[in-house]
C-alpha positions in Angstrom: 25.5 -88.8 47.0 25.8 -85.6 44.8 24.2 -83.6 47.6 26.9 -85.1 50.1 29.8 -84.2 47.5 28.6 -80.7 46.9 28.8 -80.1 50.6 32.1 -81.5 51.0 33.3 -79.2 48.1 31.8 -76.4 50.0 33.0 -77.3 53.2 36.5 -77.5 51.8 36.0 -74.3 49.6 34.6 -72.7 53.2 37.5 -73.7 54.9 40.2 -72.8 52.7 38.9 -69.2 52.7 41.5 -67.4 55.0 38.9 -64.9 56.3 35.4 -64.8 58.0 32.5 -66.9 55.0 29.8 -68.4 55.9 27.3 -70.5 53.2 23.1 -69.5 53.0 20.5 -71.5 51.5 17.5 -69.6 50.1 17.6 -66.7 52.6 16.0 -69.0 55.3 19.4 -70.9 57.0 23.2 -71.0 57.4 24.2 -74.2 55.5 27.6 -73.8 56.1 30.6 -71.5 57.8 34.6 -71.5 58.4 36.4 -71.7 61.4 36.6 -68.0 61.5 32.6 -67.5 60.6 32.8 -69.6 63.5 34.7 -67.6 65.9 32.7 -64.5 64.6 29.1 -65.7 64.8 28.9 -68.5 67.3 29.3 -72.2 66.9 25.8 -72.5 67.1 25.4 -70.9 63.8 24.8 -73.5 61.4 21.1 -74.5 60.8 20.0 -70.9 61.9 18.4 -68.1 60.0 21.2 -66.1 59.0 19.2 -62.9 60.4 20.5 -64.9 64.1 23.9 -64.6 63.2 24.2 -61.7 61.1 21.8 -58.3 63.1 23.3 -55.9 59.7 20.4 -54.7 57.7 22.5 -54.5 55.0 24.3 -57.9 55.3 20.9 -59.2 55.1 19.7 -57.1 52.3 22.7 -57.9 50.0 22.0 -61.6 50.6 18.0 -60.9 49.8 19.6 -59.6 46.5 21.8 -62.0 45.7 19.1 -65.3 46.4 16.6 -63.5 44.1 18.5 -61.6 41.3 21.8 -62.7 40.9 25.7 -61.1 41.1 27.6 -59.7 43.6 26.6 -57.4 46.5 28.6 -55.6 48.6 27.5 -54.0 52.4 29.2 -52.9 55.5 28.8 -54.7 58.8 29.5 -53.4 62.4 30.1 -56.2 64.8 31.3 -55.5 68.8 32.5 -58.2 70.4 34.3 -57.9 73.9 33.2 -54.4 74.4 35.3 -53.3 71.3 33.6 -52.4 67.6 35.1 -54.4 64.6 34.0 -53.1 61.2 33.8 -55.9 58.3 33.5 -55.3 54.8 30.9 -58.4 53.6 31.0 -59.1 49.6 27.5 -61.6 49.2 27.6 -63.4 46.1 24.9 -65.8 44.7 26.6 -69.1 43.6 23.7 -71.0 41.9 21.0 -73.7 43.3 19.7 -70.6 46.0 22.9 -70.8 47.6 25.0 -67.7 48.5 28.4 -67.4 49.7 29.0 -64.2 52.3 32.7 -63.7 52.9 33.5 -60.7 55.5 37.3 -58.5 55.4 38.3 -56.8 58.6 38.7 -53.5 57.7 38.9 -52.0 61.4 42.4 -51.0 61.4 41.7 -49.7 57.9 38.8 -47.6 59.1 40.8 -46.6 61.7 44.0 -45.6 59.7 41.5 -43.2 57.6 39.9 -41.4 60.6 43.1 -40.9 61.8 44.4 -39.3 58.7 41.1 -36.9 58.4 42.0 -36.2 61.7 45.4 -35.1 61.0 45.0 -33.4 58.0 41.5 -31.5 60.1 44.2 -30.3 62.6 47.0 -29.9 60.6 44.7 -27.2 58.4 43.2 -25.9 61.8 46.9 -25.0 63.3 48.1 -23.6 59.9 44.5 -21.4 59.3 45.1 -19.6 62.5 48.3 -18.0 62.1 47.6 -17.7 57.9 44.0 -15.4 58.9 46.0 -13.3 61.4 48.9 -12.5 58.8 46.4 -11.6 55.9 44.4 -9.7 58.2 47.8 -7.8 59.1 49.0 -7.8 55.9 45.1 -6.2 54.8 45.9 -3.2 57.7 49.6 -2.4 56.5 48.3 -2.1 53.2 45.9 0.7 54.3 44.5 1.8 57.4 48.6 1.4 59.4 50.6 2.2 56.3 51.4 5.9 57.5 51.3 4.9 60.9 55.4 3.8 62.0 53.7 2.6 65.5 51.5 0.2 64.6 53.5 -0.8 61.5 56.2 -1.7 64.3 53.7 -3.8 66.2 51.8 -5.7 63.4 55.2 -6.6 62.5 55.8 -8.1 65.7 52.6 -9.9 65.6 53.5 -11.0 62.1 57.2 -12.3 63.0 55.3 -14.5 65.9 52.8 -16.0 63.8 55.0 -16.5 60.7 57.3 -18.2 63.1 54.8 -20.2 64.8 54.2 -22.0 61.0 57.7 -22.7 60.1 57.3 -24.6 63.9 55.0 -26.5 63.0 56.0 -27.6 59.6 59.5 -28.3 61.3 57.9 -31.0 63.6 55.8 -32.4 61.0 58.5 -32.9 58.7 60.3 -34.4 62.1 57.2 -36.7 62.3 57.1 -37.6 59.1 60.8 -39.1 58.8 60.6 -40.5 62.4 57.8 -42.4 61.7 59.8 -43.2 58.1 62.6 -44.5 60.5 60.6 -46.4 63.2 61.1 -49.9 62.3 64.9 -49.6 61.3 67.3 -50.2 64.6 69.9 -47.3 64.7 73.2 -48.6 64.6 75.3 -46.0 65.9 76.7 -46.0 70.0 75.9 -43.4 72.3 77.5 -41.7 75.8 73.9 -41.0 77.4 75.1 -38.9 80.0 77.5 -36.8 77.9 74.4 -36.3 75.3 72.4 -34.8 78.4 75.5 -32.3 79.5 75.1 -31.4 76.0 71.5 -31.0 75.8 71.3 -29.5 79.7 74.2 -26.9 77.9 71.8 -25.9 75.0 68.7 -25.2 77.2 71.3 -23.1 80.1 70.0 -19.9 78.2 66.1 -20.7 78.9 66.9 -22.1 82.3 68.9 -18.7 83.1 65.4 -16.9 81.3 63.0 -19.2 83.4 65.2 -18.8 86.4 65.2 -22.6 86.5 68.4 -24.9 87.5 68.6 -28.2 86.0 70.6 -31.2 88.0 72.0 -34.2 86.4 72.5 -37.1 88.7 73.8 -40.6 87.8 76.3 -42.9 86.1 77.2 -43.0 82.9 75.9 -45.2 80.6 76.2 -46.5 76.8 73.7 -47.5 74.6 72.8 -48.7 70.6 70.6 -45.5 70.0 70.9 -42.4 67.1 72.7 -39.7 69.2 70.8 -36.8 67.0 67.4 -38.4 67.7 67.8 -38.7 71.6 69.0 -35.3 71.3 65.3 -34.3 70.4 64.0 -36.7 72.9 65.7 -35.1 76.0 65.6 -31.7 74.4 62.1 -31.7 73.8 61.5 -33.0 77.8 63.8 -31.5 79.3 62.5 -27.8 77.6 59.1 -28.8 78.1 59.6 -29.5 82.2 61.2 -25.8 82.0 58.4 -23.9 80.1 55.9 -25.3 82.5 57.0 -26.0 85.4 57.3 -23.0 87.4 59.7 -20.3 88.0 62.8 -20.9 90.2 62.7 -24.4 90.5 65.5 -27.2 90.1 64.6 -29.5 87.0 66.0 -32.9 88.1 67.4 -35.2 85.3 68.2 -38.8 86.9 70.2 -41.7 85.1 69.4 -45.1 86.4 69.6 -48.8 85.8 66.4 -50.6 85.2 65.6 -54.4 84.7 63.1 -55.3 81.5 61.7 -57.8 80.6 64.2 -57.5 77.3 67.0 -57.1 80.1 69.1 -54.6 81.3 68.2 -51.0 80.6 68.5 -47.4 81.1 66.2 -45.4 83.0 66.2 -41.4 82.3 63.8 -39.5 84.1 63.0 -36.1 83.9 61.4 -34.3 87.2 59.9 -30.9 87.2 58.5 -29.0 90.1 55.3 -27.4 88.3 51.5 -27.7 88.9 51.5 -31.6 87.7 48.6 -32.5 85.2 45.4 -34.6 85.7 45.9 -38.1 85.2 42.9 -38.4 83.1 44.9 -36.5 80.6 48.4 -38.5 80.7 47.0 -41.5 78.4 46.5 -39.1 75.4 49.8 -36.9 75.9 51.6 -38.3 73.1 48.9 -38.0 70.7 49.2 -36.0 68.4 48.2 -32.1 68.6 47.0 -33.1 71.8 46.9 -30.5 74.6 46.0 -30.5 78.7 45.9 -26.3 77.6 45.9 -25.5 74.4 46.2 -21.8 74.7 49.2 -21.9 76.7 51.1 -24.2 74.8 50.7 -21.8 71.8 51.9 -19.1 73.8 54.7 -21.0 74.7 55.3 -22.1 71.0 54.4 -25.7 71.5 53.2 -27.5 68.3 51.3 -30.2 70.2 53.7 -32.6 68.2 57.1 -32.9 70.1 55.5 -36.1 72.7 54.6 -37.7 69.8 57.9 -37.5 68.4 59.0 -38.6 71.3 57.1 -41.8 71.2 58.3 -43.1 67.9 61.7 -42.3 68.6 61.9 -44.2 72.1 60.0 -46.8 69.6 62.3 -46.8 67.3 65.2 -47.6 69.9 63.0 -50.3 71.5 62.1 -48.5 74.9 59.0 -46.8 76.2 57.8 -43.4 77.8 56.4 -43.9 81.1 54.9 -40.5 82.7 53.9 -39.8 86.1 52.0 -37.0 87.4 49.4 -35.7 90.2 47.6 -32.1 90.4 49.9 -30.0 92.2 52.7 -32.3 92.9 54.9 -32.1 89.7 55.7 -34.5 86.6 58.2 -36.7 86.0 58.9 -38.1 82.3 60.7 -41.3 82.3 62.5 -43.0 78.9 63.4 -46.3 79.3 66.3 -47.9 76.7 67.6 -50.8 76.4 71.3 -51.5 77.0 71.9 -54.0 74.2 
């Protein structure tokens, strides 16, 4: 009878647990696991060696440790399931009477939040060295070997004014980023005339078009929309100047408004069409990651940051749409933002 109430106190202490535990008796079987141990291990589980269930080294160690000395263990466990890698944190503690309770956090997104911040700050610190190494160096020459020397004193200044502006581009669309991603999750509020924000945004870029000997076309209806007017401003700005820096020279950028049907209702469909060399499709899923590039010496010379699709992304986020982008080797790309109407 005490046996039977013990494991009805476990079982309910088991399933009350809101994550992943499973109960082990003297190293040798599972006496016990949640709904969510369950899910994770197998249903066929209980009984079992835990070494069937759990194939971590260190899972099992820690629960080695616990049967025999006591306290609380912690070890890191790597489970794929569906072709995809889940990363658990397991905390093994020994609970008396060689039982010892294994409860195991999710920590995948976690792990994944950190890589992608060492990534960040990796090529954050990569993008600012460059330019930083080139201006001391510069900065090193004028100081001796060009100081007398008006010629190259002219030129390293050049060089200097490129670079120096190449970091203030940079920080500029990090600080975008930064408050883009601040604002993702709060609907704007304001109302905006799409297709007079292109004629305005088509009118800023005229100088580059005339430089590029490029003509842009703007075909459609007019359409409003629930968006922030200064955000979609840097959406088309940033695809519309990006279809004119590399597509190439002399051709007609075409920027079409359209009506669309969602599955969240009526929308707006703005698609931006260049004429250039198109990019590989095995490239197009990672475009709007950040500091991405199909060619990242280019897009330097061109002053790209490798930041401005990303920006993109959370902004069309932000207003509830999504960036759809076409392309094939030699035949052109075409950027499409979709927005909601209401």
């Amino acid at each position: 009878m005490a046996d039977m109430a013990r494991d009805r106190a476990w079982d309910a202490l088991l399933s009350g647990l809101p994550m992943p535990a499973m109960l082990v008796e003297r190293e040798a079987r599972v006496a016990g696991c949640n709904d969510r141990g369950l899910a994770l291990f197998g249903a066929g589980v209980i009984g079992r060696n835990p070494a069937m269930a759990v194939r971590t080294p260190a899972v099992l160690e820690a629960i080695g440790a616990a049967t025999r000395r006591g306290g609380v263990h912690e070890a890191r466990m790597i489970h794929r399931r569906d072709g995809q890698e889940e990363v658990y944190q397991a905390t093994v503690s020994a609970q008396g009477e060689g039982l010892v309770l294994c409860v195991f956090r999710d920590v995948t997104e976690e792990e994944k939040a950190g890589e992608m911040r060492r990534d960040f700050v990796a090529n954050v610190s990569h993008e600012l060295r460059t330019p930083l190494t080139a201006l001391m160096g510069f900065i090193e020459t004028l100081k001796h070997a060009a100081r007398d020397d008006p010629k190259a004193r002219d030129m390293f200044l050049g060089i200097m004014e490129h670079e120096a502006g190449r970091m203030n581009r940079l920080v500029r669309d990090l600080l975008q980023l930064s408050r883009v991603e601040a604002e993702e999750r709060v609907r704007p509020k304001g109302e905006v005339d799409l297709r007079s924000l292109l004629d305005g945004v088509i009118s800023s870029l005229s100088g580059l078009a005339e430089r590029e000997g490029d003509r842009v076309e703007l075909t459609g209806d007019a359409f409003t929309l629930p968006g922030d007017a200064d955000q979609l401003v840097q959406v088309f700005t940033n695809l519309i100047e990006n279809a004119l820096k590399y597509g190439k020279g002399g051709q007609v950028v075409r920027v079409t408004l359209s009506s669309e049907e969602t599955v969240r209702g009526p929308a707006v469909r703005v698609e931006v069409a260049d004429e250039g060399e198109g990019i590989d499709p095995v490239h197009l899923p990672r475009l709007t990651e950040r500091f991405y590039r199909v060619d990242s010496h280019r897009s330097r010379e061109m002053g790209g940051t490798g930041l401005g699709l990303a920006i993109v992304k959370h902004i069309v986020s932000r207003h509830r749409g999504f960036l759809r982008i076409e392309s094939e080797p030699g035949e052109g790309s075409r950027f499409s933002v979709v927005l909601p109407l209401g």
